[in-house]
Backbone as CSV, one residue per row, in Angstrom:
resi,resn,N_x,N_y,N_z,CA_x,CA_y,CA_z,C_x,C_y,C_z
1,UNK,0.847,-1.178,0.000,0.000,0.000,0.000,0.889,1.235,0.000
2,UNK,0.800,1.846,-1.037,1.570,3.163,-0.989,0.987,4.290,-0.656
3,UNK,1.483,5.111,0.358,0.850,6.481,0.803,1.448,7.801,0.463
4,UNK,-0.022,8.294,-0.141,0.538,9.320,-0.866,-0.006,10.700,0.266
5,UNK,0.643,11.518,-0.351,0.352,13.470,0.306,-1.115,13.303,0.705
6,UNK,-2.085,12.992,0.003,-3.212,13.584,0.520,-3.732,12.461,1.270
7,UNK,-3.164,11.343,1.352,-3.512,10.362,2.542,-2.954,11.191,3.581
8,UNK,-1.872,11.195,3.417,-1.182,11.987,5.001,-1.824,13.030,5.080
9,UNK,-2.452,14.199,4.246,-3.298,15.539,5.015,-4.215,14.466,5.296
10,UNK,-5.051,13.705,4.847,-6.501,12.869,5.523,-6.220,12.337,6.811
11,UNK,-4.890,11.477,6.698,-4.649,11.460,8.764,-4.420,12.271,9.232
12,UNK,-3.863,13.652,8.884,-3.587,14.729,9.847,-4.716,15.625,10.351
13,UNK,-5.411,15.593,9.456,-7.008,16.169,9.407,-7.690,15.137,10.941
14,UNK,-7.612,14.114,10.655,-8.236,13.380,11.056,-7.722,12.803,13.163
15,UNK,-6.368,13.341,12.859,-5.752,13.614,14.207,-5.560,14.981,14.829
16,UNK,-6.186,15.500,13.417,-6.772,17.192,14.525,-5.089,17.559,14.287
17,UNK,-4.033,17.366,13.431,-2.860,17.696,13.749,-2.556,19.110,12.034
18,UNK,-2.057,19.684,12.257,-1.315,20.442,11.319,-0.227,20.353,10.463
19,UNK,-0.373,20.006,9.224,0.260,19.094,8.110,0.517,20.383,6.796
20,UNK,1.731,21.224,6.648,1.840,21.472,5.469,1.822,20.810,4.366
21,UNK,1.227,21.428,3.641,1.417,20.450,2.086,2.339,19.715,1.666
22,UNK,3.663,20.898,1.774,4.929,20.854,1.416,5.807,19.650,2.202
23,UNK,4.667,19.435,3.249,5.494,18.678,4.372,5.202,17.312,4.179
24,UNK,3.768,16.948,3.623,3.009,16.587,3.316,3.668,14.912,2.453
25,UNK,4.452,16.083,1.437,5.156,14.877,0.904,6.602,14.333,1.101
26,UNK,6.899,14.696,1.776,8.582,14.252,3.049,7.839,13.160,3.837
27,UNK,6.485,13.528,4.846,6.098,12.175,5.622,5.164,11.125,5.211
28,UNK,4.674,11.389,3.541,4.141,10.061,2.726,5.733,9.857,2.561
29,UNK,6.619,10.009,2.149,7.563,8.867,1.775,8.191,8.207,2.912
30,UNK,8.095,9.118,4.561,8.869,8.321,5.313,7.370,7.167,5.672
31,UNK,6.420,7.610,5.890,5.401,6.458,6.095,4.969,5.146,5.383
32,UNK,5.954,5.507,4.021,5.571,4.229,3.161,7.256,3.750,3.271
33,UNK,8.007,4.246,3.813,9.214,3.206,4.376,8.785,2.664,5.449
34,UNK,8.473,3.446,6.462,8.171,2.520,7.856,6.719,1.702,7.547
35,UNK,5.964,1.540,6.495,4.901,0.425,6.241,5.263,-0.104,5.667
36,UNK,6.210,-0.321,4.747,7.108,-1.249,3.384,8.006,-2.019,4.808
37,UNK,8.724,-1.439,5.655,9.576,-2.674,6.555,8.612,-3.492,7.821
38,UNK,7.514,-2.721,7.940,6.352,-3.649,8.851,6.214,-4.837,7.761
39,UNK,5.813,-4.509,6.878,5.501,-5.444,5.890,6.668,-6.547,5.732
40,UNK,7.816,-6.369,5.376,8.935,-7.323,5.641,8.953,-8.143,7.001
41,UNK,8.606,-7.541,7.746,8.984,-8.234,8.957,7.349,-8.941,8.867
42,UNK,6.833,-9.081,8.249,5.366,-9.856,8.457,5.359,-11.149,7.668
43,UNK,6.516,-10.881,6.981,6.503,-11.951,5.634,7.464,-13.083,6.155
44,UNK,8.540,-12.744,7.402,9.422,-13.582,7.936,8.462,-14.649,8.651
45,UNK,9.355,-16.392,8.147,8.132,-17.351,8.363,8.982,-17.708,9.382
46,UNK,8.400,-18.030,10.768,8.337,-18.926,12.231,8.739,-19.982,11.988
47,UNK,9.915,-20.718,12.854,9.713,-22.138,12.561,8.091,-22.843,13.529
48,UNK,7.692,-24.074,12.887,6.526,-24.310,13.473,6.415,-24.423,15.225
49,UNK,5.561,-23.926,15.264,5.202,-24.371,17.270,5.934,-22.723,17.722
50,UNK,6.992,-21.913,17.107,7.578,-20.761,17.677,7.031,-19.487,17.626
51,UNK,6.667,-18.747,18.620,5.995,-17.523,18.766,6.529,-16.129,18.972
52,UNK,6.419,-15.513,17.961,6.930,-14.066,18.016,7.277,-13.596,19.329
53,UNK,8.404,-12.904,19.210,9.573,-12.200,20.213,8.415,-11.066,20.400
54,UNK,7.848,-10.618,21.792,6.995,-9.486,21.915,7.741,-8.837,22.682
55,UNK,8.850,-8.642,23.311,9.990,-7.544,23.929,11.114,-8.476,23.914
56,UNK,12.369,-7.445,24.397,13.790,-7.677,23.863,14.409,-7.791,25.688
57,UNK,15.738,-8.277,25.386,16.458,-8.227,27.028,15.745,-9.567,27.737
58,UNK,16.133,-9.175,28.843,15.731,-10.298,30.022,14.906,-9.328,30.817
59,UNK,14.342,-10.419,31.832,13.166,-10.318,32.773,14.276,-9.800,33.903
60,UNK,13.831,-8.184,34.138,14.706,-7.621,35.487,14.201,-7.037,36.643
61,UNK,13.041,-7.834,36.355,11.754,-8.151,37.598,12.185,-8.896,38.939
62,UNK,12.643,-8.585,40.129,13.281,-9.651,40.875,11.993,-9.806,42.296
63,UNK,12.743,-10.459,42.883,11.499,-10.698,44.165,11.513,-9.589,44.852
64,UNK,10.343,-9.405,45.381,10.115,-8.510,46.597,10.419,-8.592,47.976
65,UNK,11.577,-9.066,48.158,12.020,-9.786,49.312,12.184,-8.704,50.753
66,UNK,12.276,-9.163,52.195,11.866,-7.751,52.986,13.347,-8.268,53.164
67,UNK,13.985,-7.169,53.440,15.476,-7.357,54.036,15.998,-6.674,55.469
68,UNK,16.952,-6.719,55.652,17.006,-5.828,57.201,17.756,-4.403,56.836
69,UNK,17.368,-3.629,57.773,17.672,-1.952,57.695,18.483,-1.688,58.344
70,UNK,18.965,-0.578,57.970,20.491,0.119,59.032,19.714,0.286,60.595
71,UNK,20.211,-0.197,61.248,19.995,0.690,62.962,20.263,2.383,62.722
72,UNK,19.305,2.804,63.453,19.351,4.175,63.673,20.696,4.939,64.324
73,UNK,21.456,4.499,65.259,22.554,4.760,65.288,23.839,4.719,63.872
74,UNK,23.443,3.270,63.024,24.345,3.291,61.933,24.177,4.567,61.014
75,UNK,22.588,4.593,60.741,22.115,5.640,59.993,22.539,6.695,60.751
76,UNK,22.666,7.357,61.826,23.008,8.772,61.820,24.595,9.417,62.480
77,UNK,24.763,7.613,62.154,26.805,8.010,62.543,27.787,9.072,61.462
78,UNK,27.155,9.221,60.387,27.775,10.220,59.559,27.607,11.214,59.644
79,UNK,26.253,11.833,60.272,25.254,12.776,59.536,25.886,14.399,59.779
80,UNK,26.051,15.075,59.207,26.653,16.474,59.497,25.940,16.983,61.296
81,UNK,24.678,17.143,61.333,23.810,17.084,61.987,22.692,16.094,62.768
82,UNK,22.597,16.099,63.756,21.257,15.212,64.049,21.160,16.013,65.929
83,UNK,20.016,15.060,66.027,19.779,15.259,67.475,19.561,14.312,68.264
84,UNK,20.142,13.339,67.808,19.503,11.785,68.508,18.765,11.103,67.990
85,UNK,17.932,11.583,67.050,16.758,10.695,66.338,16.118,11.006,65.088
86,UNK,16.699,12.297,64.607,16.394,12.717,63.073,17.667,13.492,62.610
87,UNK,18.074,13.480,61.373,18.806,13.893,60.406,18.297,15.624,61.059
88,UNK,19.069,16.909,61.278,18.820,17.933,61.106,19.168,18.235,60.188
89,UNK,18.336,19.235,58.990,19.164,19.737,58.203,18.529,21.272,58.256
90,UNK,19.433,22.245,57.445,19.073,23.519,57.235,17.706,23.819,56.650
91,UNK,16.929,25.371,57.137,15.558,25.496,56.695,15.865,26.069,54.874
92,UNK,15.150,25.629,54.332,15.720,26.218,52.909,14.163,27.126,52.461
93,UNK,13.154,27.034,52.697,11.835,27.569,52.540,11.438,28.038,53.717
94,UNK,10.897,29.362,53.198,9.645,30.118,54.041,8.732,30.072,53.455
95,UNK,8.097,29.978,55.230,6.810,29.921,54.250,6.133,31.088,54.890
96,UNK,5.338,31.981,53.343,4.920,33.352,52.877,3.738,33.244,53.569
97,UNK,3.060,33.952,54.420,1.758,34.354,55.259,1.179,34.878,54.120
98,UNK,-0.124,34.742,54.138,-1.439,35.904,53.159,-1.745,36.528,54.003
């Protein structure tokens, strides 16, 4: 199926989007490359019983496992500031009265 200029103003029309003429025919030719290589890749035959690749990489989904936390002493052995039981840090906002 080849797409020409006034197919592309008819989808642009039709997505409410703004399509120069001029432009018109730069994205019929890139749209009939990117539908000419869908098309290639549709024509590649499966060996039998094998099912299309639907994402790429590995599964980097891991368990939700509960683990143990720093003690509150570990956590605030660095801290520039504290008071015994929270991180102090500097006020950086006021806040503006009406």
């Amino acid at each position: 199926m080849a797409i020409d200029p006034a197919e592309v103003l008819r989808i642009a029309r039709l997505a409410r989007l703004k399509v120069e003429p001029e432009e018109a025919s730069r994205l019929a030719k890139d749209l009939d490359r990117i539908v000419g290589h869908i098309d290639s890749l549709r024509a590649v035959k499966l060996p039998e019983g094998a099912e299309a690749l639907t994402y790429f990489g590995k599964d980097v989904h891991r368990p939700d496992d509960a683990r143990g936390c720093l003690a509150k002493d570990d956590a605030l052995r660095n801290a520039p500031m504290e008071d015994g039981d929270f991180f102090l840090v500097p006020k950086i906002v006021d806040k503006e009265e009406s």
